[in-house]
C-alpha positions as CSV (number, residue, x, y, z in Angstrom):
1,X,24.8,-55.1,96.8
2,X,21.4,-54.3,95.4
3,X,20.7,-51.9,92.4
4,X,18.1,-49.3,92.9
5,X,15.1,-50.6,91.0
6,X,14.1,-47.6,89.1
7,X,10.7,-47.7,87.5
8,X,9.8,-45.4,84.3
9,X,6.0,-43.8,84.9
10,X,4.3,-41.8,83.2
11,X,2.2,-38.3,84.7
12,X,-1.6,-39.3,84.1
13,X,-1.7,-35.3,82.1
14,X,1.7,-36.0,80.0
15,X,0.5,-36.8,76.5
16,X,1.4,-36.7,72.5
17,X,0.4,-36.6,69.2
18,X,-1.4,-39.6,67.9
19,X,-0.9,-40.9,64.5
20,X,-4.2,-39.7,63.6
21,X,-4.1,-36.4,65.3
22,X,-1.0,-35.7,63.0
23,X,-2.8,-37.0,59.7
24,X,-5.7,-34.5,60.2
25,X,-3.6,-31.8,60.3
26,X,-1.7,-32.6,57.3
27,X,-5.1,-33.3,55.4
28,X,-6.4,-29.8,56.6
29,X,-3.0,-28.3,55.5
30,X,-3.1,-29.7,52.2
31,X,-6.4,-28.4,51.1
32,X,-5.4,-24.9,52.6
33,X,-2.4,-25.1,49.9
34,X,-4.8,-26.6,47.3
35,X,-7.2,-23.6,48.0
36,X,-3.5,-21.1,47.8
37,X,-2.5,-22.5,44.3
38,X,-6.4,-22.1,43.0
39,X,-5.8,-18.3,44.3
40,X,-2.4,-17.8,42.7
41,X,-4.0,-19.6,39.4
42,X,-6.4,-16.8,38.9
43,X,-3.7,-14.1,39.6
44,X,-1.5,-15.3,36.6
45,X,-5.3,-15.2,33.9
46,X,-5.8,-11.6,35.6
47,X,-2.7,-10.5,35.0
48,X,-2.8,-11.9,31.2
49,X,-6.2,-10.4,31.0
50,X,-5.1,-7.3,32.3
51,X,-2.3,-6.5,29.5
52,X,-4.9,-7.1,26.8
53,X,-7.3,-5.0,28.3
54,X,-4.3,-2.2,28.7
55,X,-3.9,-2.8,24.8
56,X,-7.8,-2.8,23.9
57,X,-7.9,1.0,25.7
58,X,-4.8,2.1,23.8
59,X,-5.7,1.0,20.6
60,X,-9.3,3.4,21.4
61,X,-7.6,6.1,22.3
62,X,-5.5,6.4,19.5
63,X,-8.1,6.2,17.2
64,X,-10.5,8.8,19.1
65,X,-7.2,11.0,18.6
66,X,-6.5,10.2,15.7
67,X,-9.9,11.9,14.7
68,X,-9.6,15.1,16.6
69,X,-5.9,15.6,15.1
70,X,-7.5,15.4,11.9
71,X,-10.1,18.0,12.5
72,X,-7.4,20.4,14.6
73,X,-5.1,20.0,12.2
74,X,-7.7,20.8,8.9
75,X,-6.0,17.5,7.4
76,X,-9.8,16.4,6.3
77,X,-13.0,18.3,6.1
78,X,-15.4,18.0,9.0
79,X,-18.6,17.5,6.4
80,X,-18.8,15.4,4.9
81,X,-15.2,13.3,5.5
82,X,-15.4,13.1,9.7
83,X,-17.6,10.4,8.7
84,X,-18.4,6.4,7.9
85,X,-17.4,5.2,3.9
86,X,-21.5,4.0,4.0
87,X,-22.0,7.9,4.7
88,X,-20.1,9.4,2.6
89,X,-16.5,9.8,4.3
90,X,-13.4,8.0,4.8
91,X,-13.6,5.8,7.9
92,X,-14.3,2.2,7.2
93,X,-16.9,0.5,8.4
94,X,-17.6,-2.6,10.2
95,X,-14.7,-4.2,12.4
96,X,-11.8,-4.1,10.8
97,X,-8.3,-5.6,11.1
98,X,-5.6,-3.1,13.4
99,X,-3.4,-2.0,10.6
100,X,-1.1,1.2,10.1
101,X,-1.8,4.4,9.0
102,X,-1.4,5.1,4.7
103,X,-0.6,8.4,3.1
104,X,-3.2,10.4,4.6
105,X,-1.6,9.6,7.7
106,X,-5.1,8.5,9.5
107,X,-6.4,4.8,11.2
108,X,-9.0,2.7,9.8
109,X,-9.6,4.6,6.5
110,X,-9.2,2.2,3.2
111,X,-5.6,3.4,2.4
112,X,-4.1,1.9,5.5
113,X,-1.2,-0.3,4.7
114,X,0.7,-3.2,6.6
115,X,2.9,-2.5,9.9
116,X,6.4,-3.2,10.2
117,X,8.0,-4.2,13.3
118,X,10.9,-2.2,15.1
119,X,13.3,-4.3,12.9
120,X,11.9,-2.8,9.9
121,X,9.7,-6.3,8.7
122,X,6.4,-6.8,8.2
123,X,4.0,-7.9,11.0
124,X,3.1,-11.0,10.7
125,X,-0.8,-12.2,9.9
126,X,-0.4,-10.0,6.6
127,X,0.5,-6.9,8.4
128,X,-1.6,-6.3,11.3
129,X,0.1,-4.2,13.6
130,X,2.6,-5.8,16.4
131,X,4.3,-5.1,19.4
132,X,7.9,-6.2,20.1
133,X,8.7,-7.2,23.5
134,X,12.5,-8.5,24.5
135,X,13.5,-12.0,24.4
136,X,15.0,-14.2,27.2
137,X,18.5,-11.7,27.1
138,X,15.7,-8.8,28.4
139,X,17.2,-6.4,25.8
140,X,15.3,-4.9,23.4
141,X,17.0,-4.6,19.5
142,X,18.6,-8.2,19.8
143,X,17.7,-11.2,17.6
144,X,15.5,-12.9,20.4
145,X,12.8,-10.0,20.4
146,X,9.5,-11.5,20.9
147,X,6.8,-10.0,18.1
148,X,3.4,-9.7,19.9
149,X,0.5,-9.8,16.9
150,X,-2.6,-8.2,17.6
151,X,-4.4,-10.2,15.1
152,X,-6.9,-10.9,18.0
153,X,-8.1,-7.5,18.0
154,X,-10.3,-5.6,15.6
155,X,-11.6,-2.1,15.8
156,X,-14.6,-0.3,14.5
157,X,-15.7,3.3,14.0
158,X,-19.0,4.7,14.1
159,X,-19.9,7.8,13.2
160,X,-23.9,9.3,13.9
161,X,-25.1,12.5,13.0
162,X,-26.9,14.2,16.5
163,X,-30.2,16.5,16.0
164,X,-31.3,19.1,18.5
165,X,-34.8,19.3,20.6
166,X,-36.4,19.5,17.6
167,X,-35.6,16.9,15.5
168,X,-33.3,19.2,13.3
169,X,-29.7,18.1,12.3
170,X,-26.7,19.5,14.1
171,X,-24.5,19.8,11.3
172,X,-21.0,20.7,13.3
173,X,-21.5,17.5,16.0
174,X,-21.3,14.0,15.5
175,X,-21.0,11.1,18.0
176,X,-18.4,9.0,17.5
177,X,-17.8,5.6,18.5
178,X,-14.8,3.4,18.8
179,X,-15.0,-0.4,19.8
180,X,-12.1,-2.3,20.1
181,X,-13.0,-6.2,20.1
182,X,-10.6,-8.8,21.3
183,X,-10.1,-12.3,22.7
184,X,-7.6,-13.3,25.4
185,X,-6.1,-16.8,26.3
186,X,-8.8,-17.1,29.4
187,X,-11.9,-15.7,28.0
188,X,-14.4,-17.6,25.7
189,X,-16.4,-15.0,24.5
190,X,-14.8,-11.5,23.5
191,X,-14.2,-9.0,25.0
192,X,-15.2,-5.2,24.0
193,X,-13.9,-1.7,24.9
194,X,-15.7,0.9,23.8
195,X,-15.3,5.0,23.9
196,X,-18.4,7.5,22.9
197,X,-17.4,11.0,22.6
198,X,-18.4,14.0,21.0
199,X,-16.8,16.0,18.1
200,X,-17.4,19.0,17.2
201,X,-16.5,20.8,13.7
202,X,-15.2,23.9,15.9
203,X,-11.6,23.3,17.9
């Protein structure tokens, strides 16, 4: 008895992947990943930048507001005390270090005195003011709380008289101006924030 003699043959269109075929692929795949991590790098610096911008605003505001409570509140005199120590008033000049408020319960004047974190400590870097974030357990009030300095931020208040039309002083309106400087982990140069507004003696 004979056995069927049966042949293997291959269809002319039935094909594969070659070696090489599959190589190119994974060398375009791998710089499509490459270019996905370089992405994903600059989220993480934008997100970093982004809370220290957040804190450059804040620390702005509160100044701008700090100036208007003083005027709505008749803590200080608008003339001549709404003004620079070079000009006769109370608010320092120059960029100065972020500390708390003193006695006379206003920012950036020269009886500001250290901060003390929510533990009741001083801030470290001689008292500049600090934020405290939770530790690892993600509760805040526990002995791994995190204490964010701000000793890479300074602010600076300037205070301009404004004349009218005609070259005569406004004596009720000043321009003031509040520039927060700061560096971040990603930036060489610093960064600025800056607010203008006007204030008037009248509220």
């Amino acid at each position: 008895m004979m056995r069927p003699n049966f042949s293997i043959r291959r269809a002319a269109n039935e094909g594969g992947f070659t070696l090489i075929e599959v190589m190119i692929s994974m060398v375009i795949l791998t710089i499509g990943a490459v270019g996905l991590l370089g992405v994903f790098g600059l989220a993480v610096k934008a997100s970093q930048t982004s809370q220290a911008d957040m804190i450059a605003r804040q620390l702005a505001s509160e100044a701008m507001e700090n100036i208007y409570t003083a005027r709505n509140t008749s803590q200080i005199q608008f003339n001549p005390q709404i003004n620079t120590v070079a000009n006769g008033g109370i608010f320092l000049d120059g960029m100065n270090s972020i500390k708390c408020p003193g006695p006379d319960g206003l920012l950036d004047t020269t009886d500001d005195v250290s901060c003390l974190t929510a533990s009741g400590a001083t801030c470290p870097n001689s008292g500049v003011e600090c934020l405290t974030e939770p530790g690892p357990d993600g509760v805040m009030g526990t002995a791994d709380d995190v204490i964010l300095s701000l000793n890479n931020y300074q602010r600076q208040i300037q205070i301009v008289p404004l004349y009218d039309t005609n070259n005569i002083l406004i004596p009720t309106l000043r321009q003031v101006t509040v520039t927060v400087q700061y560096t971040t982990p990603t930036t060489v140069a610093p960064k600025t924030y800056t607010i203008v507004e006007y204030v008037s003696g009248y509220h």
